[in-house]
C-alpha positions in Angstrom: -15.0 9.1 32.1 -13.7 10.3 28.9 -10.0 11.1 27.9 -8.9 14.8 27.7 -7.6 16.3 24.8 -5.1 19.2 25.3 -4.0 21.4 23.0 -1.9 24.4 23.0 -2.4 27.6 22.2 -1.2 29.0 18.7 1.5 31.0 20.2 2.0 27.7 22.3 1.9 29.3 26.1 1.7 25.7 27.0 5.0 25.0 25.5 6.2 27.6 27.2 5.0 26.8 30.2 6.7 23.7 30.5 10.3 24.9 28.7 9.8 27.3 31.8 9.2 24.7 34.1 12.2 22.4 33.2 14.5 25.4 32.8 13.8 26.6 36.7 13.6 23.0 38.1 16.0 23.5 40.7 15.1 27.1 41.3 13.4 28.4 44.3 10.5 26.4 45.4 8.4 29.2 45.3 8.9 30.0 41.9 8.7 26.9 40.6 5.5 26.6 42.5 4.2 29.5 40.5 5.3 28.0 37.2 3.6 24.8 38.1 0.3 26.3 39.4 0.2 28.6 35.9 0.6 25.0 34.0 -2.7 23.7 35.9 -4.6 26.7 35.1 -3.2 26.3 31.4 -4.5 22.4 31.2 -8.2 23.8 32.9 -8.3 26.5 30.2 -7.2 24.5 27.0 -8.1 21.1 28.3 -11.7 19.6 26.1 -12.9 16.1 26.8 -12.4 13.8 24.4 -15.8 12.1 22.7 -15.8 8.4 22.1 -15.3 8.5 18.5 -12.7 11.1 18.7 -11.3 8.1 21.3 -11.7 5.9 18.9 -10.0 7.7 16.2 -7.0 8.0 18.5 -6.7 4.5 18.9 -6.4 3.4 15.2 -3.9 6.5 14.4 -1.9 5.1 17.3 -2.2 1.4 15.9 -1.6 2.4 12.8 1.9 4.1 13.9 3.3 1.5 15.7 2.3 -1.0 13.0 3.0 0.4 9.7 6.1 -1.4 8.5 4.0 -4.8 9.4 3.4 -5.9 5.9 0.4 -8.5 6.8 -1.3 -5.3 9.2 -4.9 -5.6 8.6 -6.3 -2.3 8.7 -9.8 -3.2 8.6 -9.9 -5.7 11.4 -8.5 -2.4 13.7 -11.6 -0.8 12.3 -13.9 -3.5 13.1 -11.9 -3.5 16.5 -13.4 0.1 17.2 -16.6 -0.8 18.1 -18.6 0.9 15.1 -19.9 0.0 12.4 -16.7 -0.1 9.5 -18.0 2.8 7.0 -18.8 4.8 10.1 -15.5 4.4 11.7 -13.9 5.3 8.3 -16.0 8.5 7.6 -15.5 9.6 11.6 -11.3 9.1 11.0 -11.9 11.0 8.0 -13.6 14.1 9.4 -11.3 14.1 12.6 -7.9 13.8 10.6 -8.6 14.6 6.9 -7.8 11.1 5.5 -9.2 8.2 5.3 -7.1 5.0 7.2 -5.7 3.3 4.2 -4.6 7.0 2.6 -3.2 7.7 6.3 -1.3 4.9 6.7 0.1 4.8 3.1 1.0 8.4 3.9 3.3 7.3 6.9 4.9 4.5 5.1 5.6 6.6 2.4 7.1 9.3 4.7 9.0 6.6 6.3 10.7 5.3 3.0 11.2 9.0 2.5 13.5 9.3 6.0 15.2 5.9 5.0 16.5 7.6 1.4 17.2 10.4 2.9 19.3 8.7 5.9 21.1 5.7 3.8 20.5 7.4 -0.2 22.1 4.7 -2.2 22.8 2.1 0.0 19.4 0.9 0.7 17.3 -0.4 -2.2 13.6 0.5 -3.3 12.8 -3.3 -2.5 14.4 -3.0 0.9 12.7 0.1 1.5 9.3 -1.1 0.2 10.1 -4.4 2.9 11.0 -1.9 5.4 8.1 0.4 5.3 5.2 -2.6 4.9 4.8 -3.2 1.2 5.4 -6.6 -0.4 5.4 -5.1 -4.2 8.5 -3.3 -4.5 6.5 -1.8 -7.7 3.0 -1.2 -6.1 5.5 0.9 -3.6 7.2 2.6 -5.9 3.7 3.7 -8.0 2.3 5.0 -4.4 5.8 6.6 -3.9 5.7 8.4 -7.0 1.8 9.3 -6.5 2.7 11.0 -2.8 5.8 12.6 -3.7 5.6 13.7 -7.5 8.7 11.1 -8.4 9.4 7.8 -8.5 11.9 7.1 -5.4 14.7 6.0 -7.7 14.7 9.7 -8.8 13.7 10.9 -4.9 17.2 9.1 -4.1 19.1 10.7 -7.0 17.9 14.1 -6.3 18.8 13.6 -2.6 22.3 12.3 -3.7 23.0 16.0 -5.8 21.3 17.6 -2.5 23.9 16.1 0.0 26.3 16.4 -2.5 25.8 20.0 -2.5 25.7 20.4 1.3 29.3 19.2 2.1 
C-alpha cells in the first residue's frame, strides 16, 4: 500500500542496467531478455517501501519544485496539507532531507537565480531575477542571495561576466 523507494547502488549497477538496456534495445530478444530480467532482480534487491512520512516528505519537496518561482506560494498551508501536525511535518522534512522547508525552498530559488545569471549575465536584472525566482523584495533576494552564495548577485553576475569572458 505504500510507495517504493529505489535507490541505486554507489557504483550505480542500476544505472547501468538501464544504459545497457536502452543501448541493446533492438538486439536479440534473448539478450535483451536477460538485461531486463537482471533490472527486476536489481529493483527487488534495492527496492525499500516508502513510510508515510517519508510519503509525505516527498510530496512537499515535489510541491515545492514545481512552485517556487510562485511568489504568493504558501509554504505552510502545503504543510498543513500533509496531514500532520505543522512542527511535526517540519522536523520529519528536516531529518529526511537535512533542511527545513522554508531553507529548502529558498535554497532552489536561490540556485535558480544562480542558472538565470549564469544563462543571461547582464541582460537580466536582480529585480527580474528576484520576480523570476518567487521573491517580491528585490533586496530581501539579494540579502538571501548573498547569505547562500558568499556574494551579493550583482558581484555573482560580474564574476560570471570575467568567467565567460575567459572561456571564449
Amino acid at each position: 500500500d505504500s510507495p517504493i523507494i529505489l535507490t541505486d547502488t554507489p557504483s550505480k549497477d542500476g544505472e547501468s542496467l538501464v544504459k545497457l538496456i536502452f543501448n541493446n534495445r533492438y538486439s536479440a530478444p534473448d539478450y535483451l531478455s536477460t538485461l531486463c530480467s537482471a533490472y527486476v532482480q536489481f529493483i527487488l534487491q534495492n527496492a525499500q517501501p516508502q513510510s508515510h512520512i517519508q510519503h509525505s516528505v516527498n510530496e512537499i519537496i515535489r510541491i515545492i519544485t514545481e512552485k517556487f518561482y510562485d511568489s504568493t506560494f504558501d509554504l505552510n498551508n502545503i504543510l498543513n496539507e500533509s496531514g500532520y501536525a505543522e512542527d511535526y511535518i517540519r522536523a520529519q522534512f528536516k531529518s529526511i532531507t537535512g533542511d527545513t522547508p522554508v531553507h529548502y525552498l529558498t535554497k532552489i530559488r536561490i540556485d535558480h537565480a544562480k542558472k538565470l545569471f549564469d544563462i543571461y549575465g547582464e541582460i537580466i536584472t536582480v529585480s527580474e531575477a528576484a520576480n523570476t525566482c518567487g521573491f517580491d523584495d528585490p533586496i530581501y533576494f539579494s540579502r538571501r542571495f548573498k547569505e547562500y552564495i558568499g556574494i551579493s548577485p550583482d558581484h555573482y553576475k560580474k564574476n560570471n561576466k570575467a568567467s565567460n569572458a575567459l572561456l571564449s
